[in-house]
VMD Tcl script that builds the backbone (N, CA, C; Angstrom):
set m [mol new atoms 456]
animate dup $m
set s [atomselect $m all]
$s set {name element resname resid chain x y z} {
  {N N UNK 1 A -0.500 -5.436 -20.758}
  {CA C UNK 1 A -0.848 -4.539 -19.679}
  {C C UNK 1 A -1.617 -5.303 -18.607}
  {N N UNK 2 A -1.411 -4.945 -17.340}
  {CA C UNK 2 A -1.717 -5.925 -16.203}
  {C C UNK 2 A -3.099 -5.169 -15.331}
  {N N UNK 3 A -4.047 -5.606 -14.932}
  {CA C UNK 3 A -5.347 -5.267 -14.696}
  {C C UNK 3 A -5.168 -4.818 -13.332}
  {N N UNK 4 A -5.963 -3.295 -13.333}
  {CA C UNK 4 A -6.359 -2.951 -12.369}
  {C C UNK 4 A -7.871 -2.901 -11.802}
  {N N UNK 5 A -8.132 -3.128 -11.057}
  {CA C UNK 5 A -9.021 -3.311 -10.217}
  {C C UNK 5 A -10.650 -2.926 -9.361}
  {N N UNK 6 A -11.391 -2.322 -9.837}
  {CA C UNK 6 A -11.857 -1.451 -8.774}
  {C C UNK 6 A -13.129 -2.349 -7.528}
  {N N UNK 7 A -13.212 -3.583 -8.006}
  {CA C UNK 7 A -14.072 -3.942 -6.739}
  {C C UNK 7 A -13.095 -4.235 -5.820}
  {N N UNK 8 A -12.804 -3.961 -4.599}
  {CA C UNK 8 A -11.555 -4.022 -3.695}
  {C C UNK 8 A -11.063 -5.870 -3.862}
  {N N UNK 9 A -9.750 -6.262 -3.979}
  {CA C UNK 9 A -9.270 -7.731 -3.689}
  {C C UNK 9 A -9.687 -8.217 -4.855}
  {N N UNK 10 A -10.505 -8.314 -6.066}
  {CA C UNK 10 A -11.197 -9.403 -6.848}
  {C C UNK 10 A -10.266 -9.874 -7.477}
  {N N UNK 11 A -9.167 -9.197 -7.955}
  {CA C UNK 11 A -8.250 -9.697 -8.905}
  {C C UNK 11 A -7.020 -10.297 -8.120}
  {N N UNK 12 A -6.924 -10.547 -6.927}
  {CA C UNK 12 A -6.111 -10.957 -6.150}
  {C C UNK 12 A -6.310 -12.293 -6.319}
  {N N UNK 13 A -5.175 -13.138 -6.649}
  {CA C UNK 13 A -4.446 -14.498 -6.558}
  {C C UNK 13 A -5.358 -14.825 -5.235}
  {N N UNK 14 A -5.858 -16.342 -5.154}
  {CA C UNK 14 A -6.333 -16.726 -3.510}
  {C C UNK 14 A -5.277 -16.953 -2.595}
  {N N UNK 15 A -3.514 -16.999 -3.369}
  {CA C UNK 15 A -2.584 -17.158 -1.944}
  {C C UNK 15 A -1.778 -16.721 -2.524}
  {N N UNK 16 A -0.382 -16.730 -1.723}
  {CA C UNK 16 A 0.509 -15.918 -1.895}
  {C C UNK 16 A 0.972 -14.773 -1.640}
  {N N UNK 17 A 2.181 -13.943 -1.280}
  {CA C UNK 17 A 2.156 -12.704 -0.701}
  {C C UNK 17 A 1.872 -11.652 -1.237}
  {N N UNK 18 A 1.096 -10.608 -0.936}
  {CA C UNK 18 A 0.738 -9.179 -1.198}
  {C C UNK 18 A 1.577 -8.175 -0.503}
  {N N UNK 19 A 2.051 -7.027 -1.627}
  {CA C UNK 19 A 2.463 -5.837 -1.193}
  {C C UNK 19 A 1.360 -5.146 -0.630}
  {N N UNK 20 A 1.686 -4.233 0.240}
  {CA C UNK 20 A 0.425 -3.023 0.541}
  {C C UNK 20 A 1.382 -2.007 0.295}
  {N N UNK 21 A 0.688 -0.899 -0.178}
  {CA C UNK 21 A 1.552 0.546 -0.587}
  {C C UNK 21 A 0.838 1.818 -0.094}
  {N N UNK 22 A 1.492 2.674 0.541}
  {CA C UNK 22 A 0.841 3.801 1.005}
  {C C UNK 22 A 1.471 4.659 0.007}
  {N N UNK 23 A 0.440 5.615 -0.381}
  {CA C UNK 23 A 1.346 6.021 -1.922}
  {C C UNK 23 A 1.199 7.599 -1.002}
  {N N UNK 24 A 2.213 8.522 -1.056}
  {CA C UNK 24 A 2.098 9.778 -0.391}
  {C C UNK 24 A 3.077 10.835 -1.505}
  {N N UNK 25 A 2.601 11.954 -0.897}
  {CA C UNK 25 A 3.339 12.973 -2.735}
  {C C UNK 25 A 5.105 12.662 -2.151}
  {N N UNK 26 A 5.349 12.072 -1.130}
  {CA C UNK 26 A 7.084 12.462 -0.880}
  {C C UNK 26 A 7.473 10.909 -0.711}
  {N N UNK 27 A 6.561 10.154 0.078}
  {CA C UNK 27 A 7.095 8.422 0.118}
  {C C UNK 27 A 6.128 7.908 0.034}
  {N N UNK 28 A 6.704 6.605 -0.226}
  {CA C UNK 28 A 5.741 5.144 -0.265}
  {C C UNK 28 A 6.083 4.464 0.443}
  {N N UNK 29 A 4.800 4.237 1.623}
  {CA C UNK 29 A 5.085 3.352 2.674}
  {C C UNK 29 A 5.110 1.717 1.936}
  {N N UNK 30 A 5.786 1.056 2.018}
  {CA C UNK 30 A 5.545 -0.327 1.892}
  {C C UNK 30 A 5.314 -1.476 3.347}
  {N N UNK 31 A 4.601 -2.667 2.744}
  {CA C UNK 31 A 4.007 -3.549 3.798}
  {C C UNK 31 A 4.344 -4.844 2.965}
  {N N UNK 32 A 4.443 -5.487 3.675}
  {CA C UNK 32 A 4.484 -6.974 2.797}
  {C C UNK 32 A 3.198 -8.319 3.530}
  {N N UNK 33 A 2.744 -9.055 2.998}
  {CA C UNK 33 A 1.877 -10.051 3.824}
  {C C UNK 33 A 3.086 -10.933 4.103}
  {N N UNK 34 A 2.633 -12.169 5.010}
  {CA C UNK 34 A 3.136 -13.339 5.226}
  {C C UNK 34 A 2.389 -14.409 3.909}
  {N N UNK 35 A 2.905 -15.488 3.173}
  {CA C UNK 35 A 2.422 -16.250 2.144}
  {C C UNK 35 A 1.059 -16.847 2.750}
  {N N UNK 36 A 0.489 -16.754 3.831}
  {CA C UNK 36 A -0.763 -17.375 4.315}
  {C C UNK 36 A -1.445 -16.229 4.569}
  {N N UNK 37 A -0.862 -15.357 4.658}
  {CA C UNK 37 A -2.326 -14.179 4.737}
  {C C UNK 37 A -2.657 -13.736 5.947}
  {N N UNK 38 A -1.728 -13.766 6.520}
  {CA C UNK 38 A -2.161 -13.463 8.197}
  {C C UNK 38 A -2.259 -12.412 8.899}
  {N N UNK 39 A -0.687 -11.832 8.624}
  {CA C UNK 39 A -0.300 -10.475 8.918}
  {C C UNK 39 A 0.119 -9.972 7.742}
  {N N UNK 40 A 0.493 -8.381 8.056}
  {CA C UNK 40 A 0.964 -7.741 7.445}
  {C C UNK 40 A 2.030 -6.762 8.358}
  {N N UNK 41 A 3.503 -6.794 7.231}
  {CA C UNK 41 A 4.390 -6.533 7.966}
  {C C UNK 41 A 5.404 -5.292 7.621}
  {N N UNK 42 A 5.601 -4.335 8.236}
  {CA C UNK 42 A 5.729 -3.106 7.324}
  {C C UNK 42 A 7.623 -3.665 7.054}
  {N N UNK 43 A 7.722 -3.288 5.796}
  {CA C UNK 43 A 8.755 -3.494 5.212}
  {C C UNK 43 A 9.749 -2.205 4.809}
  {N N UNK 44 A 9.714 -1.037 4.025}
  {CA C UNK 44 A 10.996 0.081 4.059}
  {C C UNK 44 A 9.845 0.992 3.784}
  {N N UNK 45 A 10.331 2.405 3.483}
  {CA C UNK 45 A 9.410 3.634 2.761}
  {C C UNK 45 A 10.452 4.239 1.898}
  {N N UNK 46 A 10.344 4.331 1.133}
  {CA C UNK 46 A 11.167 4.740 -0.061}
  {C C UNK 46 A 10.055 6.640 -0.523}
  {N N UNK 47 A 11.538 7.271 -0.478}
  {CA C UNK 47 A 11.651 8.469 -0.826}
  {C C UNK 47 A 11.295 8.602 -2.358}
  {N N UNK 48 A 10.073 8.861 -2.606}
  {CA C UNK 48 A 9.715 9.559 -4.107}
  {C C UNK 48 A 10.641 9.981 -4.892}
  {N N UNK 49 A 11.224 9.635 -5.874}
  {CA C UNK 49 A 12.109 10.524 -7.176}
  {C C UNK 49 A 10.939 10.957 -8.124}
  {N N UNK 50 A 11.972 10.443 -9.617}
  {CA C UNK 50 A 10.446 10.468 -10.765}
  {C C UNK 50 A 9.866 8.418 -10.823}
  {N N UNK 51 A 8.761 8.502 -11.797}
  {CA C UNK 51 A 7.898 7.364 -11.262}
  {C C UNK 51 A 9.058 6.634 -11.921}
  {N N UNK 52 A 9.826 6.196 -12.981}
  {CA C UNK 52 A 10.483 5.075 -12.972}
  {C C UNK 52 A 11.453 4.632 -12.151}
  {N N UNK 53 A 11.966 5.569 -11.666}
  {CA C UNK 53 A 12.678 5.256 -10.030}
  {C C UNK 53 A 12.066 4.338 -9.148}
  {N N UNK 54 A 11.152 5.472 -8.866}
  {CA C UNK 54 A 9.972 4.353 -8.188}
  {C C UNK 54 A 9.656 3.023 -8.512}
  {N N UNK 55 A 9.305 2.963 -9.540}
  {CA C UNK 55 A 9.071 2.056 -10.054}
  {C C UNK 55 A 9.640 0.422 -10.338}
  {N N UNK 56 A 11.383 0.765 -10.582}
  {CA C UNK 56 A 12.286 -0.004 -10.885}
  {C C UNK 56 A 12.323 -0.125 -9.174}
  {N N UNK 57 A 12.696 0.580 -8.092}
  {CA C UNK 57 A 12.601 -0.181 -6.767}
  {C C UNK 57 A 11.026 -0.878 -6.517}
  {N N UNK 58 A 9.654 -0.800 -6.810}
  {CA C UNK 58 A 8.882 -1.947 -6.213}
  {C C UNK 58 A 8.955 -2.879 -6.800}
  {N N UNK 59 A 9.568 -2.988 -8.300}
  {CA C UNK 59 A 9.642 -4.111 -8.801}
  {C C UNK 59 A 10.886 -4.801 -8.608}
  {N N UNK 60 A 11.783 -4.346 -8.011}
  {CA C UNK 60 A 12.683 -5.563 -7.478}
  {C C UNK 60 A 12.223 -5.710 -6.140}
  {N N UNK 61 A 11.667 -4.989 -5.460}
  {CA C UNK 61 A 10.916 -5.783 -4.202}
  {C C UNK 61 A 10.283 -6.964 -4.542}
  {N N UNK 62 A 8.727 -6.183 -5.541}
  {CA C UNK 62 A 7.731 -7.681 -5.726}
  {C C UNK 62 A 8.440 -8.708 -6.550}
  {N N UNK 63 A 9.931 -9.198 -7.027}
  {CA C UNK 63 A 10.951 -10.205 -7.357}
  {C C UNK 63 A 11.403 -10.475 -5.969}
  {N N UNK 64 A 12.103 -9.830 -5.381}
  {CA C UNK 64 A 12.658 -10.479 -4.197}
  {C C UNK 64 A 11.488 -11.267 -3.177}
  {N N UNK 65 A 10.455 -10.971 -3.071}
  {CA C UNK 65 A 9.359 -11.044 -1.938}
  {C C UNK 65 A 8.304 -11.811 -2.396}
  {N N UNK 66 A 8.492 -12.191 -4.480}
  {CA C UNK 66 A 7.754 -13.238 -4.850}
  {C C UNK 66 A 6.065 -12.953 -4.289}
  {N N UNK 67 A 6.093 -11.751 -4.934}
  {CA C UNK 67 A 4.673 -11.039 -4.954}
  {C C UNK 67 A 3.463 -11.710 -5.571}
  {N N UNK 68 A 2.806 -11.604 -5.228}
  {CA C UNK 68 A 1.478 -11.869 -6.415}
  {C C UNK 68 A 0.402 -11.040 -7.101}
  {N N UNK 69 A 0.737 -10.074 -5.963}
  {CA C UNK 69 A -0.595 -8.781 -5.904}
  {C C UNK 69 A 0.100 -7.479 -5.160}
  {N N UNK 70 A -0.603 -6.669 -5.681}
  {CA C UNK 70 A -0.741 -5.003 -4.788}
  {C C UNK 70 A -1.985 -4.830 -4.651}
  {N N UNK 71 A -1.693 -4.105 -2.976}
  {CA C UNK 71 A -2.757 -3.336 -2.380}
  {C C UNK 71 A -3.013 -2.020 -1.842}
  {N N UNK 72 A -3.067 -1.506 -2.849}
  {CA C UNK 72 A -2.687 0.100 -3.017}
  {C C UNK 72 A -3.688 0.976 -2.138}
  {N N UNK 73 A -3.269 1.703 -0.620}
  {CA C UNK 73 A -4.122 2.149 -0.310}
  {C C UNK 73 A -4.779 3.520 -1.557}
  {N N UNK 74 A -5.937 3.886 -1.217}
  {CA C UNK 74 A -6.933 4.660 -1.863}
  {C C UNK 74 A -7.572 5.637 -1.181}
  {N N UNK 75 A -6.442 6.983 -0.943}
  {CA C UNK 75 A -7.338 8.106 -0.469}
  {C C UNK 75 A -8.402 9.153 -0.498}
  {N N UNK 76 A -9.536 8.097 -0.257}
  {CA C UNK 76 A -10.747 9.367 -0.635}
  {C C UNK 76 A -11.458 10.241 0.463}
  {N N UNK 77 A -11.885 11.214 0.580}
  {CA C UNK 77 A -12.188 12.199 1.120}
  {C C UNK 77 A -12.955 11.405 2.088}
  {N N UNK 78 A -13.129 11.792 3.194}
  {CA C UNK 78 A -14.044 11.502 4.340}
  {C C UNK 78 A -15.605 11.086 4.065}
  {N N UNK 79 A -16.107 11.615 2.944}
  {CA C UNK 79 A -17.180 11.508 2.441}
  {C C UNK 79 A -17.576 10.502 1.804}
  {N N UNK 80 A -16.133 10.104 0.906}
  {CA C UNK 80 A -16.705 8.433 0.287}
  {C C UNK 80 A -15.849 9.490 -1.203}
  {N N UNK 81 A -15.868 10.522 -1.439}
  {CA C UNK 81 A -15.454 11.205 -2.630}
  {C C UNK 81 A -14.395 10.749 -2.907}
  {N N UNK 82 A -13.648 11.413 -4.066}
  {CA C UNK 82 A -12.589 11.599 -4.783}
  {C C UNK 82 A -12.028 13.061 -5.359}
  {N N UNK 83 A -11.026 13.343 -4.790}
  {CA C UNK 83 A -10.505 14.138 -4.981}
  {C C UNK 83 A -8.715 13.693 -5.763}
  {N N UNK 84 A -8.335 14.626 -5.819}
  {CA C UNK 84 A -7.065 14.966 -6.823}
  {C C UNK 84 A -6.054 14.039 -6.100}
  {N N UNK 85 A -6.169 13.820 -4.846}
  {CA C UNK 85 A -5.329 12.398 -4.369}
  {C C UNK 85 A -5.582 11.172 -4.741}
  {N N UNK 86 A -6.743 10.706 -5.093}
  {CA C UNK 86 A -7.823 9.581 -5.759}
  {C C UNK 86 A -6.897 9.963 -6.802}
  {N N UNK 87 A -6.684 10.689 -8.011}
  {CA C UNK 87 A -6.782 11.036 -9.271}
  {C C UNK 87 A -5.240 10.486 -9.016}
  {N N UNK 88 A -4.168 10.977 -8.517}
  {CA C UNK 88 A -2.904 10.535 -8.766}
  {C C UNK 88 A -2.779 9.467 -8.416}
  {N N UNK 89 A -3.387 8.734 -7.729}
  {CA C UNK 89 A -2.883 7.323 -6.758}
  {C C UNK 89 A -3.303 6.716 -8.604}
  {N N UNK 90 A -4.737 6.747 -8.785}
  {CA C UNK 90 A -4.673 6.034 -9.587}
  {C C UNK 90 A -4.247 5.988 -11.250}
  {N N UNK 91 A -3.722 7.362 -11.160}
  {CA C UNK 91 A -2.351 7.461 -12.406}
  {C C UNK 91 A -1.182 6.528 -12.691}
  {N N UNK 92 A -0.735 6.499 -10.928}
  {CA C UNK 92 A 0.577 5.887 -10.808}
  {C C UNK 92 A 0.036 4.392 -10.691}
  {N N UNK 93 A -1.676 3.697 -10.640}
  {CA C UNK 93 A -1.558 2.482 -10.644}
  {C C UNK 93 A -1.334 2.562 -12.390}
  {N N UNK 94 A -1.702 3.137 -13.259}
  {CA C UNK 94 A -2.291 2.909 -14.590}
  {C C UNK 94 A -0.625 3.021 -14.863}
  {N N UNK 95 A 0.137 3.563 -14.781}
  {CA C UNK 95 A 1.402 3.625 -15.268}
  {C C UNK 95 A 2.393 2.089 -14.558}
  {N N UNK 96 A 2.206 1.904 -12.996}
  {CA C UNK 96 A 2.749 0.889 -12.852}
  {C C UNK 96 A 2.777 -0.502 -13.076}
  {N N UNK 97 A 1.055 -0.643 -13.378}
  {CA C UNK 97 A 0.378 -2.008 -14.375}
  {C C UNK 97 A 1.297 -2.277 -15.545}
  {N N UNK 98 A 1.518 -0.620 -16.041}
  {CA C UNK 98 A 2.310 -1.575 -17.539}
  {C C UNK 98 A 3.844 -2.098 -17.241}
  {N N UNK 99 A 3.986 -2.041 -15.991}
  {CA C UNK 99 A 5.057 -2.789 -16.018}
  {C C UNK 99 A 5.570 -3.839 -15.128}
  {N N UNK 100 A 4.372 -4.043 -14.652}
  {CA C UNK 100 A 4.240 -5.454 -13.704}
  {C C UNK 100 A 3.498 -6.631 -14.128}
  {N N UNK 101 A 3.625 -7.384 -13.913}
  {CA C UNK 101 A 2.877 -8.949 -13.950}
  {C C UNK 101 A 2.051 -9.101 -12.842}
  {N N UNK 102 A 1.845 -8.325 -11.944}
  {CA C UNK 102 A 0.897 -8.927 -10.929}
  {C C UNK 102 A -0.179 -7.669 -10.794}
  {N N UNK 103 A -1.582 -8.647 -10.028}
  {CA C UNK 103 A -2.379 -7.128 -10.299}
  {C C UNK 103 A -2.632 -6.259 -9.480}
  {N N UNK 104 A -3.663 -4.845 -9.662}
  {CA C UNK 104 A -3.437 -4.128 -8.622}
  {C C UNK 104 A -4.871 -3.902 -7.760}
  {N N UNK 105 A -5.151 -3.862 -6.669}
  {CA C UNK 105 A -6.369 -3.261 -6.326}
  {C C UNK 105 A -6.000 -2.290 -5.111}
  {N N UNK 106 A -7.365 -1.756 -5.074}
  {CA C UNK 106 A -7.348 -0.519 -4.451}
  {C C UNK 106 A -7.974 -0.918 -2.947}
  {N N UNK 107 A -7.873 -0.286 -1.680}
  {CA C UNK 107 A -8.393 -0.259 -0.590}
  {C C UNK 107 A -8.410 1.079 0.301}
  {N N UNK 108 A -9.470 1.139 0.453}
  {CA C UNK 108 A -9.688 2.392 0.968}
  {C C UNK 108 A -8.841 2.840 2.356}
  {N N UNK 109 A -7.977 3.782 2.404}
  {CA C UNK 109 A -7.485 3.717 3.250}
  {C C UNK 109 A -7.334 5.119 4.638}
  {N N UNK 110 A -8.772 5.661 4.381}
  {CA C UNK 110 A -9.292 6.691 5.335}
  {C C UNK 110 A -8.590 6.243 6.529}
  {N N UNK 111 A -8.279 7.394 7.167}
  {CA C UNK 111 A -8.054 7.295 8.667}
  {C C UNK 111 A -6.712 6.195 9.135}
  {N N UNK 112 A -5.814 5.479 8.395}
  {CA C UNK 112 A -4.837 4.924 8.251}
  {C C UNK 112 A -4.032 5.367 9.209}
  {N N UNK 113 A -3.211 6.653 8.810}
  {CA C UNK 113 A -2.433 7.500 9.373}
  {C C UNK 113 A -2.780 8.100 10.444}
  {N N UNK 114 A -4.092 8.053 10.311}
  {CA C UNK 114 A -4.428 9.060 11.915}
  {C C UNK 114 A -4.283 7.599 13.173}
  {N N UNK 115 A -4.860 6.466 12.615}
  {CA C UNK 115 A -5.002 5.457 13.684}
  {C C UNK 115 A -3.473 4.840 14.120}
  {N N UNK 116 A -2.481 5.044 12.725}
  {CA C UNK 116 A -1.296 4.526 12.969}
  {C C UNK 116 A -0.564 5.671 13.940}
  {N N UNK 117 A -0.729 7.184 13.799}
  {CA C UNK 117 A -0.056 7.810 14.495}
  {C C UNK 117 A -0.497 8.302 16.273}
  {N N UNK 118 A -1.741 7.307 16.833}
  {CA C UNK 118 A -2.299 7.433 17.529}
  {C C UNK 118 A -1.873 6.091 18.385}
  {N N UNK 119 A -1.738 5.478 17.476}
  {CA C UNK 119 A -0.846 4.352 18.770}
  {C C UNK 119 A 0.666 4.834 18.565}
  {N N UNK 120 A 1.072 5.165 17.681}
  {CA C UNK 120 A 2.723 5.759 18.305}
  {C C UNK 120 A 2.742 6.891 19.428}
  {N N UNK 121 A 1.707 7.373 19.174}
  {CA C UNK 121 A 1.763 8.246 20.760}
  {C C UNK 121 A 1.480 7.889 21.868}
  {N N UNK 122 A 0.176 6.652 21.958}
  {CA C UNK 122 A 0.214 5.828 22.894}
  {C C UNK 122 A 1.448 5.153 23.588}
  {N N UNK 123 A 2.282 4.933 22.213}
  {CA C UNK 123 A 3.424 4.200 22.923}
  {C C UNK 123 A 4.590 5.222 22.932}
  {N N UNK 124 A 4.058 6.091 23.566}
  {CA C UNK 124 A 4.967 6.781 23.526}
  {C C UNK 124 A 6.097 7.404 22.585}
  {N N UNK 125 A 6.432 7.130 21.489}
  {CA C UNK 125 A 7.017 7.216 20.327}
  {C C UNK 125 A 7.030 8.489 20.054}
  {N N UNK 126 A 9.059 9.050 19.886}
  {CA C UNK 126 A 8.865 10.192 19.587}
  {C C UNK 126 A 8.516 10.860 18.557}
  {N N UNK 127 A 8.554 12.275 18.371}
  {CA C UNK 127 A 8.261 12.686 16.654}
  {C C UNK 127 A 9.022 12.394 15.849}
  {N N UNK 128 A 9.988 12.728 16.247}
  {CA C UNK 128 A 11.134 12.151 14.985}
  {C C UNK 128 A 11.003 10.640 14.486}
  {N N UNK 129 A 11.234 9.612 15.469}
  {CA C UNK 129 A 10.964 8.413 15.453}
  {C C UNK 129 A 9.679 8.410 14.705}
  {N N UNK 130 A 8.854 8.894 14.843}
  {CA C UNK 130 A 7.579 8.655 13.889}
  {C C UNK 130 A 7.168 8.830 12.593}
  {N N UNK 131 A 7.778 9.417 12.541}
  {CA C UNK 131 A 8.170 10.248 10.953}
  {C C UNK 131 A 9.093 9.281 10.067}
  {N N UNK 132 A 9.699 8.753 11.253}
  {CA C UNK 132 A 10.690 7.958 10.044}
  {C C UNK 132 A 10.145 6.517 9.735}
  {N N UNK 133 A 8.893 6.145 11.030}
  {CA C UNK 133 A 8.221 4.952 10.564}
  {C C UNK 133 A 6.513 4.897 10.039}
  {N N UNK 134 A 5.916 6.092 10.285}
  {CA C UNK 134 A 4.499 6.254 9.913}
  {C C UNK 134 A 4.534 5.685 8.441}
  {N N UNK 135 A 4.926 5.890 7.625}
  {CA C UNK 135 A 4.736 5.382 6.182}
  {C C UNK 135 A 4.770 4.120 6.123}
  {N N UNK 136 A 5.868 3.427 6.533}
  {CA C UNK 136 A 5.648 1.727 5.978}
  {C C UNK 136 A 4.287 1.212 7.380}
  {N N UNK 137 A 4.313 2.239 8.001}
  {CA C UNK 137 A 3.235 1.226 9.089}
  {C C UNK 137 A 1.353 1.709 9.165}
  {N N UNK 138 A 1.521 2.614 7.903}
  {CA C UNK 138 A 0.551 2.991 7.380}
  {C C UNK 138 A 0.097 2.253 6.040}
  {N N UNK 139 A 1.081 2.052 5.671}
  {CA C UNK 139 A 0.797 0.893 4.421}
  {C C UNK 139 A 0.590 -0.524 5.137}
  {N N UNK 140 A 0.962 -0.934 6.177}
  {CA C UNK 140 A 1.028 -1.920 6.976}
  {C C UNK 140 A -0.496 -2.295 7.409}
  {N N UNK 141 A -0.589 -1.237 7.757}
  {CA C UNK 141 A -2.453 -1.156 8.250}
  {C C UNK 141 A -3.463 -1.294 7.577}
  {N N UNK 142 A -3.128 -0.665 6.620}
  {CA C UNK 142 A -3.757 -0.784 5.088}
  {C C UNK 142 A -3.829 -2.126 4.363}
  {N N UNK 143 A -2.744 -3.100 4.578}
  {CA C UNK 143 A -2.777 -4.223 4.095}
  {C C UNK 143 A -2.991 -5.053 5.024}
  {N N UNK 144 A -2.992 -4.848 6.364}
  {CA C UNK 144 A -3.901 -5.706 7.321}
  {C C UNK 144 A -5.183 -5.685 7.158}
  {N N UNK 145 A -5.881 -4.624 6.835}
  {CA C UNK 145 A -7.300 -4.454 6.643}
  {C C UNK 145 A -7.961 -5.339 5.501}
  {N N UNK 146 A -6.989 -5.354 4.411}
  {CA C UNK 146 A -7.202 -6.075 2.924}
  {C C UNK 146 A -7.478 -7.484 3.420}
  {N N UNK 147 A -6.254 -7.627 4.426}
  {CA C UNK 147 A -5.829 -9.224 4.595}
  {C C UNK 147 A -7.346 -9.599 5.583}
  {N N UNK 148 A -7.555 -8.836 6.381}
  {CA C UNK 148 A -8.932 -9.389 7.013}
  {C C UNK 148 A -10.153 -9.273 6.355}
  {N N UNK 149 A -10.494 -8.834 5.037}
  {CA C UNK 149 A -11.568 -8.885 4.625}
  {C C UNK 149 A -11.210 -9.628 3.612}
  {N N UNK 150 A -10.009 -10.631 3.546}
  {CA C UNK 150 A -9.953 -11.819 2.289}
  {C C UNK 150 A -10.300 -12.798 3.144}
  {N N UNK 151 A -9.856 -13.096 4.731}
  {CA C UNK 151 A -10.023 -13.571 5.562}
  {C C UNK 151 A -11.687 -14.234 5.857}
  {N N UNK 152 A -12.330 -12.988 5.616}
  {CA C UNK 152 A -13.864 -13.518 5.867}
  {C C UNK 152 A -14.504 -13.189 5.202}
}
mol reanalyze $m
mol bondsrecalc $m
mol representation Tube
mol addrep $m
């Protein structure tokens, strides 16, 4: 069984690429790093089935993309709390550990979606159009944030 995490990054490899995952009850945004750690680059969002579905697609991602780590955003309440979204995110890490080799940590990922869907309106970006990219570019953000606090 493969270790999950709770001081944010500790169990993270010092190089190599990281997934970021926006875990949501209908999709999972995915993000991928660059192997130096620089950016983060939103990669597909995959439509929720049941979890081994799920499951069997991130793990031929983190094979194809030669993963090392996940960076699972972590939705807690505005307050710093945990609520029943906290509680599933980290179900589906405890279930997806047992079947990965690489490890997982958590990053808080308040306000993600609101900041990602605030520059698509800036740029003008319609609704529809947004909808079909807010998820991987919410996980995107999420693993930019990771990537700058490994950074310094």
């Amino acid at each position: 069984m493969n270790e999950i995490n709770e001081n944010p990054l500790a169990a993270l490899p010092s190089s190599g690429k990281l997934l970021g995952l926006d875990l949501g009850t209908k999709t999972i945004g995915i993000a991928v790093s660059d192997g130096m750690r620089f950016s983060a680059t939103p990669l597909t969002t995959i439509r929720r089935t049941k979890f081994k579905q799920d499951a069997t697609i991130l793990l031929e991602l983190i094979n194809e993309n030669k993963i090392v780590g996940l960076v699972l955003g972590l939705p807690l309440n505005m307050d710093g709390s945990e609520g029943p979204r906290v509680q599933s995110t980290r179900a589906f890490a405890r279930n997806l550990s047992t079947m990965i080799n690489v490890p997982i940590c958590f990053w808080d990922e308040r306000l993600s979606t609101s900041a990602v869907t605030k520059t698509l309106i800036e740029a003008d970006v319609s609704r529809a159009k947004r909808a079909q990219v807010i998820d991987k570019l919410a996980a995107s953000y999420i693993l930019q944030g990771a990537l700058d606090r490994l950074r310094n």
